[in-house]
Each structure stands twice: as C-alpha cells, then as structure tokens.
LUMSELO-972904 format. One record per atom (N, C-alpha, C): x, z, y. Coordinates in steps of 0.02 Angstrom, whole numbers, padded with zeros to 5 digits, always signed. Last residue first. Example, Ala and Ser with C-alpha at 12.3 -4.5 7.8 and 13.67 -1.06 7.14 Angstrom:
BEGIN
+00642+00354-00112 +00684+00357-00053 +00645+00394+00002 +00660+00390-00284 +00615+00390-00225 +00660+00390-00165 
//
This chain:
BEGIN
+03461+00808-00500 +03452+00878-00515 +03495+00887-00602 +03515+00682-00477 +03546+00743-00423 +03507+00816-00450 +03453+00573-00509 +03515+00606-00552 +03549+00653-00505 +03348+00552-00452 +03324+00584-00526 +03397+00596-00550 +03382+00535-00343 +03358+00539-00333 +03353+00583-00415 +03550+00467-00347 +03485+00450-00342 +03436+00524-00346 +03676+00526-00208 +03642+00538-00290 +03575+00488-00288 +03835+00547-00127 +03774+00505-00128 +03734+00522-00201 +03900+00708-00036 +03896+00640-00107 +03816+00615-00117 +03892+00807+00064 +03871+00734+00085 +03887+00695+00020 +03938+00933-00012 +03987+00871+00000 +03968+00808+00020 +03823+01004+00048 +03881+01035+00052 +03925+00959+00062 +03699+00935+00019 +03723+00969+00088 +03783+00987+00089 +03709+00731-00038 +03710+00840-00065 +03744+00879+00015 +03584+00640-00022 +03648+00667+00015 +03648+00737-00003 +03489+00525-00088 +03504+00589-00069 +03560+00600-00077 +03478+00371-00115 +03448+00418-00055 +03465+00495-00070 +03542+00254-00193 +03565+00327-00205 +03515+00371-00117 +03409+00133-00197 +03474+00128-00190 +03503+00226-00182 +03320+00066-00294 +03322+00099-00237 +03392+00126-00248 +03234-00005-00395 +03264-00014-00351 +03254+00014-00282 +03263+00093-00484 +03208+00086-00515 +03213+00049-00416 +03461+00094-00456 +03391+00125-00490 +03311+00137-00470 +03591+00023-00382 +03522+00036-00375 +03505+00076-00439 +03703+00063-00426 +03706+00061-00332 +03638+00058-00343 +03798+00195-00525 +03745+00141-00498 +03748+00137-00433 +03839+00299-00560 +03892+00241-00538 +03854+00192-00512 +03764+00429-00601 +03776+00366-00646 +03819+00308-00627 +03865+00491-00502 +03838+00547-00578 +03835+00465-00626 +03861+00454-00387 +03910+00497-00389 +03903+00508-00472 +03806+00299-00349 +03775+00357-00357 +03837+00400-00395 +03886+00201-00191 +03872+00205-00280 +03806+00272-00295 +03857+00154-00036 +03873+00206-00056 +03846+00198-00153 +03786+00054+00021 +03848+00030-00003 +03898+00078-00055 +03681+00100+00081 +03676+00031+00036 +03734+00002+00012 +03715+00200+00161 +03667+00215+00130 +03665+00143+00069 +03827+00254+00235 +03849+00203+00185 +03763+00223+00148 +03764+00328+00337 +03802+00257+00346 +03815+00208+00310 +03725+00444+00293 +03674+00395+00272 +03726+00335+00302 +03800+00549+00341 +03833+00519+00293 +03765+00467+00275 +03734+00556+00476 +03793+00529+00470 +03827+00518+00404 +03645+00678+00426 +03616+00621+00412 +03670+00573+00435 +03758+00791+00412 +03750+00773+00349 +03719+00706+00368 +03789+00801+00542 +03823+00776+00515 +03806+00750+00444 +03658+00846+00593 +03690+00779+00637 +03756+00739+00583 +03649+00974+00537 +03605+00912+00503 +03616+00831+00549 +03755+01016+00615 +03776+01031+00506 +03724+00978+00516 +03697+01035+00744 +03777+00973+00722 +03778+00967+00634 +03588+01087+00709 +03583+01035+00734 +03651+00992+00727 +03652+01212+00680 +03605+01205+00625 +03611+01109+00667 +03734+01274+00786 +03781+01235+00738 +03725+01198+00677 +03629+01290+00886 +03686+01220+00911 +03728+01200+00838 +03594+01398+00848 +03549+01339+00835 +03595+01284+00837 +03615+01555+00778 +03652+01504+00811 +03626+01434+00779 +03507+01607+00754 +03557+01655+00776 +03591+01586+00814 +03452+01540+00643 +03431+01560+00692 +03461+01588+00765 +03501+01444+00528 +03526+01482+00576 +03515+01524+00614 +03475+01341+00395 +03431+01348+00452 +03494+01424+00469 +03477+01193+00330 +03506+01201+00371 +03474+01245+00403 +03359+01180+00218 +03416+01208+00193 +03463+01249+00278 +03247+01136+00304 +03248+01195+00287 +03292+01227+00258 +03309+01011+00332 +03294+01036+00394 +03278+01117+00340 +03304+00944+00209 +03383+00974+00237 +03364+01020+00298 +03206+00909+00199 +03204+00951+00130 +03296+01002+00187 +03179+00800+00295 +03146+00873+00276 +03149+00934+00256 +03259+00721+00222 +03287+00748+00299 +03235+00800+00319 +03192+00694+00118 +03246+00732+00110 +03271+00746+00172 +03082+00642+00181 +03070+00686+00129 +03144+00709+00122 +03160+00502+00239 +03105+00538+00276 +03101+00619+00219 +03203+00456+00107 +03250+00471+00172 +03224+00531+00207 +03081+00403+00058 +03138+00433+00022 +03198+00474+00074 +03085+00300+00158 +03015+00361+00161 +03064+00427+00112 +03151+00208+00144 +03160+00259+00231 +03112+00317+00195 +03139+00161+00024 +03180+00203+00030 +03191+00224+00105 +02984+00089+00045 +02997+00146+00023 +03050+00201+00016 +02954+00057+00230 +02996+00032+00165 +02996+00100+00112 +02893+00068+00333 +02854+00030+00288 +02905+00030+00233 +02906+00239+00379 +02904+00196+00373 +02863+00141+00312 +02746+00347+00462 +02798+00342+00425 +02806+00246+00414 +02681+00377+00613 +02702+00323+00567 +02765+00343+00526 +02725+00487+00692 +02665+00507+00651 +02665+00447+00596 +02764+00470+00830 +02815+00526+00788 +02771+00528+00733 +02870+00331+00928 +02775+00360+00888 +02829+00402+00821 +02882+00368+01093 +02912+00380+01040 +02843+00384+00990 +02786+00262+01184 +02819+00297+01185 +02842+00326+01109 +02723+00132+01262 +02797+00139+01266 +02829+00198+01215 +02607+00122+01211 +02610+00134+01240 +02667+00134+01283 +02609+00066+01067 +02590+00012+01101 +02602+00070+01172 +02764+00153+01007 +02680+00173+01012 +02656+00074+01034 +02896+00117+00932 +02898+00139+00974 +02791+00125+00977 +02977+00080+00826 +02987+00151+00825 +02935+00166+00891 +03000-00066+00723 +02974-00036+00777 +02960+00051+00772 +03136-00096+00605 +03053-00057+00615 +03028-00017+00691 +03291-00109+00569 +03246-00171+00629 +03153-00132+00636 +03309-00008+00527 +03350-00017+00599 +03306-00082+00632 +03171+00092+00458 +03203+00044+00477 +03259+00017+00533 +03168+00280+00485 +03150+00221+00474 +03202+00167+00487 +03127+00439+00482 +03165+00373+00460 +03141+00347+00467 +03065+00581+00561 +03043+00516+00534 +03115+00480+00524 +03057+00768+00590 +03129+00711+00571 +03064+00652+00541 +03038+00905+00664 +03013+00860+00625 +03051+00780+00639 +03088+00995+00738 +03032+01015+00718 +02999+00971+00643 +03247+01111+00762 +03213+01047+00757 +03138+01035+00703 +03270+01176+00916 +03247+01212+00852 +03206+01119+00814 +03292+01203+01043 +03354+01145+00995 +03341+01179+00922 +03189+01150+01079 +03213+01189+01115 +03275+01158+01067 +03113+01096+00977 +03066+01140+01006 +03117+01183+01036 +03101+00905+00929 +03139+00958+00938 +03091+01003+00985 +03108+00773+00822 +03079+00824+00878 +03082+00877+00878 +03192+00607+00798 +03201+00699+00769 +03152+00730+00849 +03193+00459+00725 +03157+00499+00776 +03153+00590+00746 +03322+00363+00676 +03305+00406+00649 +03242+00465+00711 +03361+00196+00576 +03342+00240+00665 +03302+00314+00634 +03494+00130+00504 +03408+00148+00519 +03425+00202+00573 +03608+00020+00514 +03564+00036+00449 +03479+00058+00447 +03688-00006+00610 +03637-00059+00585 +03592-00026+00536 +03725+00163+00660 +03755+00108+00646 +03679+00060+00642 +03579+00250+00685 +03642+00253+00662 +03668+00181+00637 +03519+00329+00828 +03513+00247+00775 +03584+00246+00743 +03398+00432+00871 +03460+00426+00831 +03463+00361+00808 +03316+00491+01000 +03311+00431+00951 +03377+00413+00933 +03226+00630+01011 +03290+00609+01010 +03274+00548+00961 +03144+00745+01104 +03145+00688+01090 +03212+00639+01088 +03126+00915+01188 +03174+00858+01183 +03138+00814+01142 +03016+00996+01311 +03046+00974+01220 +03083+00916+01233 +02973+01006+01432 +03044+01024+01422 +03063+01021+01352 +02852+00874+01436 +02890+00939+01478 +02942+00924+01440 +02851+00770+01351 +02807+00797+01359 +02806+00875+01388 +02964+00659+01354 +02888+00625+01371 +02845+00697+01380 +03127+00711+01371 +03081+00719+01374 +02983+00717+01393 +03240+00616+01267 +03189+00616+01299 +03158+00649+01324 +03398+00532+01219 +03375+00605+01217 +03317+00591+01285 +03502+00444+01086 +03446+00453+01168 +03408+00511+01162 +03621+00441+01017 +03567+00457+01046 +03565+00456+01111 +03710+00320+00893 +03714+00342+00965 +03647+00381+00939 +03847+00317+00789 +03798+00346+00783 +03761+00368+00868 +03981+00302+00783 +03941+00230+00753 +03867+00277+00757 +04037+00411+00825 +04052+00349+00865 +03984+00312+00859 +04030+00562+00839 +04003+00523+00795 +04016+00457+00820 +04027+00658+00951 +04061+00678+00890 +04071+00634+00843 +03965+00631+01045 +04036+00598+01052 +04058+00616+00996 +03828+00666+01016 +03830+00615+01025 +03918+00591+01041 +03863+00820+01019 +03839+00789+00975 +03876+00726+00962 +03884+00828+01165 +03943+00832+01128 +03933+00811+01060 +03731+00810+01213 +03814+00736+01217 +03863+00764+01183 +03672+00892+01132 +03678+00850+01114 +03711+00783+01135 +03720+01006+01235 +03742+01006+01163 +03742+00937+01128 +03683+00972+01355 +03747+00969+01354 +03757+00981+01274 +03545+00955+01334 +03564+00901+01342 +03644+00916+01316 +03534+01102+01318 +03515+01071+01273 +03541+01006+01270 +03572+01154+01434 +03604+01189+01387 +03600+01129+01339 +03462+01079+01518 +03526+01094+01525 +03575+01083+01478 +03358+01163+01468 +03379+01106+01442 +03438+01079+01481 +03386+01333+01407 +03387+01292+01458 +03394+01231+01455 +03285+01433+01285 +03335+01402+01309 +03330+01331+01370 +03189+01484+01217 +03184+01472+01296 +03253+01449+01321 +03218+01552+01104 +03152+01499+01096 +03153+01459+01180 +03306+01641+01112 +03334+01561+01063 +03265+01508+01070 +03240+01759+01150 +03278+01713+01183 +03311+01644+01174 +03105+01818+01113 +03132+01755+01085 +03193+01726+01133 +03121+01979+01155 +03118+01902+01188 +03143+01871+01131 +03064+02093+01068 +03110+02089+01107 +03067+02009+01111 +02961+02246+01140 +02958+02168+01093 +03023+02144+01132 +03028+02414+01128 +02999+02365+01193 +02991+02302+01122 +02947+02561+01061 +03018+02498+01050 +02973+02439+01093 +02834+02610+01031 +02886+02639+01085 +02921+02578+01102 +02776+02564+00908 +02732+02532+00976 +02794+02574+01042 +02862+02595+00812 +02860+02519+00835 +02809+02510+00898 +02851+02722+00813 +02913+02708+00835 +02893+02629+00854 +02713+02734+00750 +02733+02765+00820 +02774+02737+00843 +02741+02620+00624 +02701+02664+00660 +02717+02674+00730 +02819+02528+00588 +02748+02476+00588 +02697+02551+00615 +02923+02575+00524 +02915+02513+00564 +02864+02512+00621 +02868+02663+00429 +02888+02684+00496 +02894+02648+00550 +02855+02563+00352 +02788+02593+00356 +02800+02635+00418 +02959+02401+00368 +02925+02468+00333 +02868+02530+00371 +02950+02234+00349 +02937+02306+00388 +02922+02362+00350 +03026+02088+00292 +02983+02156+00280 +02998+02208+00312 +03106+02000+00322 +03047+02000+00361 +03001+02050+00356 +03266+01932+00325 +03228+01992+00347 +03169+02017+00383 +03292+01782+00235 +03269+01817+00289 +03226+01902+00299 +03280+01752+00093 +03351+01768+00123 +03327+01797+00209 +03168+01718+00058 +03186+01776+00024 +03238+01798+00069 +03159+01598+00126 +03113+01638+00141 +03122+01720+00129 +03247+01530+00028 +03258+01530+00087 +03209+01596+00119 +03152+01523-00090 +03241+01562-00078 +03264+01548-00005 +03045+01462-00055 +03036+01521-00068 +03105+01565-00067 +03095+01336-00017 +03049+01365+00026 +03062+01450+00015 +03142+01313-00159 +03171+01313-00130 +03157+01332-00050 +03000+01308-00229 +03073+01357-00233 +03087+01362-00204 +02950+01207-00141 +02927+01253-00158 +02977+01322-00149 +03015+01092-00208 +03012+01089-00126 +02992+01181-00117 +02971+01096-00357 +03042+01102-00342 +03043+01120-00242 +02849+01103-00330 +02872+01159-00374 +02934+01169-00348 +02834+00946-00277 +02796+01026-00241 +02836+01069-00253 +02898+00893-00386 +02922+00895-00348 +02894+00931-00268 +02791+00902-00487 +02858+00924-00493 +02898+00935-00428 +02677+00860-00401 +02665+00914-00432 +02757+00948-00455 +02719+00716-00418 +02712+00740-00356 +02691+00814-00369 +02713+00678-00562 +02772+00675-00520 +02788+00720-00456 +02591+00702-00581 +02625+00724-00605 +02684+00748-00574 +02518+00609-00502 +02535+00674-00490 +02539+00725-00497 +02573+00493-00563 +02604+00506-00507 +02594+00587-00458 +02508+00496-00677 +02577+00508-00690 +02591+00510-00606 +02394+00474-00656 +02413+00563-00678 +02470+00562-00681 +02385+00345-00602 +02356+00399-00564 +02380+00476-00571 +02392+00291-00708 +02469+00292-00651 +02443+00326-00605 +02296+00338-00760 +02330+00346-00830 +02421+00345-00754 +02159+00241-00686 +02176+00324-00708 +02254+00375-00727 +02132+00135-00621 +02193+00176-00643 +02208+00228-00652 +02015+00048-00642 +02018+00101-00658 +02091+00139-00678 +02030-00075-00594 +01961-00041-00569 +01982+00045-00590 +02149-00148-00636 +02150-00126-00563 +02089-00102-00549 +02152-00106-00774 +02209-00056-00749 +02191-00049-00660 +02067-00135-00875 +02075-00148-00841 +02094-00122-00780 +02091-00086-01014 +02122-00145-01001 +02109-00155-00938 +02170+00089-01047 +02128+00030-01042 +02128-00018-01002 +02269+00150-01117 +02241+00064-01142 +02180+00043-01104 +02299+00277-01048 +02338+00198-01036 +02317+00147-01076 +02198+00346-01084 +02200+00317-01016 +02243+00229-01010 +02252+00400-01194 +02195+00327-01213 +02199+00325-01142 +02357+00480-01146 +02374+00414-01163 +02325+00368-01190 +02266+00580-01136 +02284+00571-01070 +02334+00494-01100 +02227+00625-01273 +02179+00609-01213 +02198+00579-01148 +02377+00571-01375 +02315+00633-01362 +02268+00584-01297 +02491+00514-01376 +02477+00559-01316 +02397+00592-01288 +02445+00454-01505 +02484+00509-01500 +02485+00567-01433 +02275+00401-01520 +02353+00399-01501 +02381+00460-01492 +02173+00390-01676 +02208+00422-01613 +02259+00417-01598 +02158+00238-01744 +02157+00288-01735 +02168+00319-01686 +02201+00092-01715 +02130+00112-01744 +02113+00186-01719 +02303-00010-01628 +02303+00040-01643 +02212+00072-01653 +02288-00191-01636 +02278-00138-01598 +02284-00069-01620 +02376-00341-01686 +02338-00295-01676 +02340-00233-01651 +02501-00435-01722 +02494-00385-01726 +02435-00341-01713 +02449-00570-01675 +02434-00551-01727 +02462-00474-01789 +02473-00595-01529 +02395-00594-01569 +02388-00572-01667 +02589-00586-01545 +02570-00537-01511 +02498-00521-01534 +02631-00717-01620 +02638-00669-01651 +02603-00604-01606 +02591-00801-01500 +02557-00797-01565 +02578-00757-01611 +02681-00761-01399 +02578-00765-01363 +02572-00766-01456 +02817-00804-01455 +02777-00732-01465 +02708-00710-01445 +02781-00926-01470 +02795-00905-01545 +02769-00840-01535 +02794-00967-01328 +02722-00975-01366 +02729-00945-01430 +02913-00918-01287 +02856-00896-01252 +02776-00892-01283 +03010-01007-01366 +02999-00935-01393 +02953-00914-01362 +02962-01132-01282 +02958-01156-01350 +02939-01038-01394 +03002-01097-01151 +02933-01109-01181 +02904-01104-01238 +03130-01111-01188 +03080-01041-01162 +03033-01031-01188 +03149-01227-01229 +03170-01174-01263 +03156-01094-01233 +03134-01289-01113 +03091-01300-01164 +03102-01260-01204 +03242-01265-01022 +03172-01225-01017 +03130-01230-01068 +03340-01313-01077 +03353-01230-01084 +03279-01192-01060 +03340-01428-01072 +03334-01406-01142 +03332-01336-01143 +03324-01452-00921 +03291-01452-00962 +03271-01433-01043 +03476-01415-00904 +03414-01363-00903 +03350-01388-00936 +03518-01508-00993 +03557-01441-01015 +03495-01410-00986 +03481-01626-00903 +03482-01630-01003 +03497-01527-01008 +03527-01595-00774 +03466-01605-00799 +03456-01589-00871 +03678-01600-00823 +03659-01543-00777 +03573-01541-00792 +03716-01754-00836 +03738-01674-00888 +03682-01611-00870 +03669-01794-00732 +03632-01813-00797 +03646-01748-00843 +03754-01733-00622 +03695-01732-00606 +03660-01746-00683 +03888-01773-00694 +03864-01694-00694 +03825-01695-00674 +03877-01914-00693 +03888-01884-00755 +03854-01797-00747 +03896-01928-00548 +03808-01951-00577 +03803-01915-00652 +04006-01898-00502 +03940-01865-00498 +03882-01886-00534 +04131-01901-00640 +04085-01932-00594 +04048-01889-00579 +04168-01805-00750 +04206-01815-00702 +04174-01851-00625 +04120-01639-00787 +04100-01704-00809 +04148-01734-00742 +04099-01500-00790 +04135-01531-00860 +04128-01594-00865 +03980-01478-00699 +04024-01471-00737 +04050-01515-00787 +03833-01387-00599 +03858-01458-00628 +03931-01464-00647 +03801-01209-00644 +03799-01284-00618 +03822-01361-00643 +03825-01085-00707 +03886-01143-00693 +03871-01202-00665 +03699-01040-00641 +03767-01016-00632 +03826-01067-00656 +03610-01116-00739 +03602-01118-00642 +03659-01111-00634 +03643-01084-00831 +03661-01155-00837 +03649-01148-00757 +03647-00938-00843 +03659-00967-00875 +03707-01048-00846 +03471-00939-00832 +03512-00900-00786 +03587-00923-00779 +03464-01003-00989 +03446-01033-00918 +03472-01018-00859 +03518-00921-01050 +03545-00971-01040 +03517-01011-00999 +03423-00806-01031 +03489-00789-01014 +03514-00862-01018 +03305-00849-01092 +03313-00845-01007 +03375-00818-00997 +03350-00838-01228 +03336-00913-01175 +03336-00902-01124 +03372-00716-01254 +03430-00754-01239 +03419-00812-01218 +03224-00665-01224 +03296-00662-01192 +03340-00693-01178 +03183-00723-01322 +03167-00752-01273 +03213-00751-01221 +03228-00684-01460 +03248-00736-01438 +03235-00776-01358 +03190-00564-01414 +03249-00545-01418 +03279-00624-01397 +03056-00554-01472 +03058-00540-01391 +03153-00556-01389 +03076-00601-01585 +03046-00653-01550 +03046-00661-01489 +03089-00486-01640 +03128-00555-01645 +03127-00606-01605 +02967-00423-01593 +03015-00375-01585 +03081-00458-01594 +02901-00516-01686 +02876-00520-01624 +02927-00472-01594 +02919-00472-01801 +02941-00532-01784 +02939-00541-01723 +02863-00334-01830 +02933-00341-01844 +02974-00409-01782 +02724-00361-01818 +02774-00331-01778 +02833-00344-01769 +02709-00416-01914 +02715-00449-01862 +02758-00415-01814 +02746-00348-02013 +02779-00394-02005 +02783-00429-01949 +02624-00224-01977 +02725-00225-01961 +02772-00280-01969 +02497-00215-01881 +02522-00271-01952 +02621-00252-01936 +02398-00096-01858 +02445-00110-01844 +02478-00182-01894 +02279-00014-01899 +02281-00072-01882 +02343-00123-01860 +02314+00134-01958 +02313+00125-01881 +02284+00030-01859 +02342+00099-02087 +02286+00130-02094 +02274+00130-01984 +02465-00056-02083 +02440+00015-02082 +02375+00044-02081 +02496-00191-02176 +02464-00162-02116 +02446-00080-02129 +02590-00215-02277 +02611-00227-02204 +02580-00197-02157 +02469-00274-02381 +02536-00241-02387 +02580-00268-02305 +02307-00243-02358 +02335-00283-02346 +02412-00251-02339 +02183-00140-02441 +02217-00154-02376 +02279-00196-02390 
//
C-alpha cells in the first residue's frame, strides 16, 4: 500500500492539500468581496479608477478560478472511505449520492429533531397538567358526588360584552399594537392583532379562553377568498412558523382559569415583545441571526429575546 493512503481508501496528502486549497479559496473570495467593497480608488481621474478597478477584479476572479480548479483536482484525488463509517448504519444514509430520490439520512435528522422537541413540548404539557387538581377520590366519585349539584362552568359563558370591554382595555394598553375583534361565527371572538409593521397575529378565542394563535407576515394575506379570517394556513415564512409554535407553547405556560382577563393581557403582553423581532440580538450568543433566523423566542417571565437552540 502506498505511504499516505490508509487501509479506509483515504490518500492524506491529498487530503492534507485540498484542506490548503479550501483555505486558499477563501481568501480569493474574500478579496473579491474585497475589491467590490472598496470600489474604484486610489486613482485621481475617472477613467484611472474605472481601468484600476477592472485589472484588480479581474485578477481577483481568475484567482478563484485559478484555486476552484486545484481543489475539483485534488478532491478527485483524495478518494472514498472503504470501510465502515463511523455513524454506523444511519451515516451510510448520508453517502448516498443521490440525495433528491432518496433522502433518507435529512429525513432522520429532522425527526430527530422533531422527536426532541415533542419530549420537550411534552414535559412541559405534563408539569402543567400536574399543577391542576384533577384527581378524585373514591368518596368523590360515590354517594356524595351524585348529592352535590354540577357546578356551572361559569368562566365558559361569559358575556361578550364583558369580552369586548376587556379587549379595548387590551387594545389601549399597547399603542403600536392594534385589534380587531370579530364575531363570523355567533358569540366566539376572532381577533386580528397587527403589531407594529412586523406581523399580524390571528388569535381564536372560546369566550376569553384562547383557542389557537397563527403568525404571520405583516404583508401575508390573512384573509379566505371569502372575506373571512383563514385560521388553518400557516405562514409562508419559516420564522412566522417559529413564532406560530412558540405562541403555542406560551398559550399553555399562561394558563389561569380562575381569572381569564389576566391569562389574555400576560400573553397580549409577552407577544408585544415580538416588536423588536428583527432588531432584537440573542441574549446568550449576541447574534442577530443563526442558521438564518433571527432570535424567535421570547422568555415568559423577562420577554428576553433567544434563538431557538440557545434558550435551553
């Protein structure tokens, strides 16, 4: 066997070079990036910094090109791994070559992903659930419980009235944040939140018990071909949808029973910190984007902005 290449097929010099090679490419597309950014310069006539200006990019693309083809030929001459891969059975997924008939390999990683984040939605279902008084006991549930009148949902029948007048005090609490308040289907409310320019928010409501929250776009049609609120389209952008899933996740943190009017102002106020949704940093790494998307989750207590993977 050949000094360099491994019992895997691997050649390490090449390797090596091609790892050199990726490095020199870099810094060519960094001087290209580079020569855009200072533009025309250092020259006193226009025609001087128009000639200057050509000569410099042109030398800065040929020198792309020039490391682009060194590494197409060092790439070919590292070779393929012989043996078993490390990630076992579920990383030969990822070689194979043709990723758009058969994506197996971003298939397990996504639900993967989506499996973690069940577990985690989950828990947190389940400590909430814990905190409510729902177990009966055996006396409960005999003689004495068929004596004892049922009481009334009275928090389920509230007056819309009642309801409107909560949500204009809502609605003055917040300047940059209007609603409209609907009812298309009897006495449930329908609320179209638009906060500042940023995004519109459709919340449905079961008395002032809230049922189900969409995000979306400030410019994304919100509305059916019919006229009327469409509550079933999620958005087209991926960070409304990111949005959408955590104004979920808050609708089960925020819950009250006892007193509904303050569960609806606590989640009126937390989605009011989405204002700075594109301007707001991430509290932990400082970032404004990651894997690009910008900090979507809002902690319930101090409204601080997080991404997404740096909030747990």
């Amino acid at each position: 066997m050949a000094e360099g290449v491994l019992s895997t097929g691997v050649n390490l010099e090449a390797f090596s070079q091609a790892i050199a090679a990726i490095q020199a490419l870099r810094s060519s597309v960094t001087r290209v990036f580079d020569c855009l950014k200072d533009g025309m310069r250092n020259k006193e006539t226009l025609e001087g910094r128009e000639k200057g200006f050509v000569a410099a990019f042109q030398e800065s693309l040929h020198s792309v090109s020039r490391d682009l083809g060194e590494l197409e030929r060092l790439s070919n001459l590292v070779g393929k791994p012989s043996e078993n891969h490390p990630l076992h059975n579920s990383g030969l997924l990822s070689l194979d070559p043709v990723q758009d008939k058969t994506p197996l390999y971003s298939q397990l990683l996504q639900a993967y992903k989506w499996s973690n984040k069940l577990q985690y939605h989950a828990g947190l279902a389940s400590g909430l659930l814990n905190q409510q008084s729902l177990k009966r006991s055996a006396n409960q549930m005999g003689v004495s419980a068929k004596r004892r009148p049922k009481a009334q949902p009275t928090t389920l029948v509230l007056p819309p009235q009642y309801v409107d007048d909560v949500i204009n005090r809502i609605d003055r609490m917040f300047p940059e944040m209007s609603i409209q308040l609907s009812r298309p289907n009897g006495t449930s409310a329908m609320l179209l939140v638009t906060l500042g320019k940023v995004l519109k928010v459709i919340v449905v409501m079961r008395s002032l018990f809230i049922d189900r929250t969409i995000v979306k776009g400030y410019n994304e049609n919100v509305y059916t071909e019919d006229g009327k609120l469409d509550i079933w389209s999620k958005s087209n952008y991926q960070v409304f949808q990111k949005v959408t899933d955590h104004a979920t996740t808050a609708l089960l943190h925020y819950q009250l029973p006892q007193m509904p009017d303050v569960v609806v102002r606590s989640f009126m106020t937390w989605l009011r910190s989405y204002i700075k949704l594109f301007q707001a940093p991430c509290q932990r790494c400082g970032k404004f984007l990651q894997d690009g998307l910008p900090p979507t989750w809002r902690d319930f207590r101090t409204l601080e902005a997080f991404h997404d993977t740096c909030r747990q």
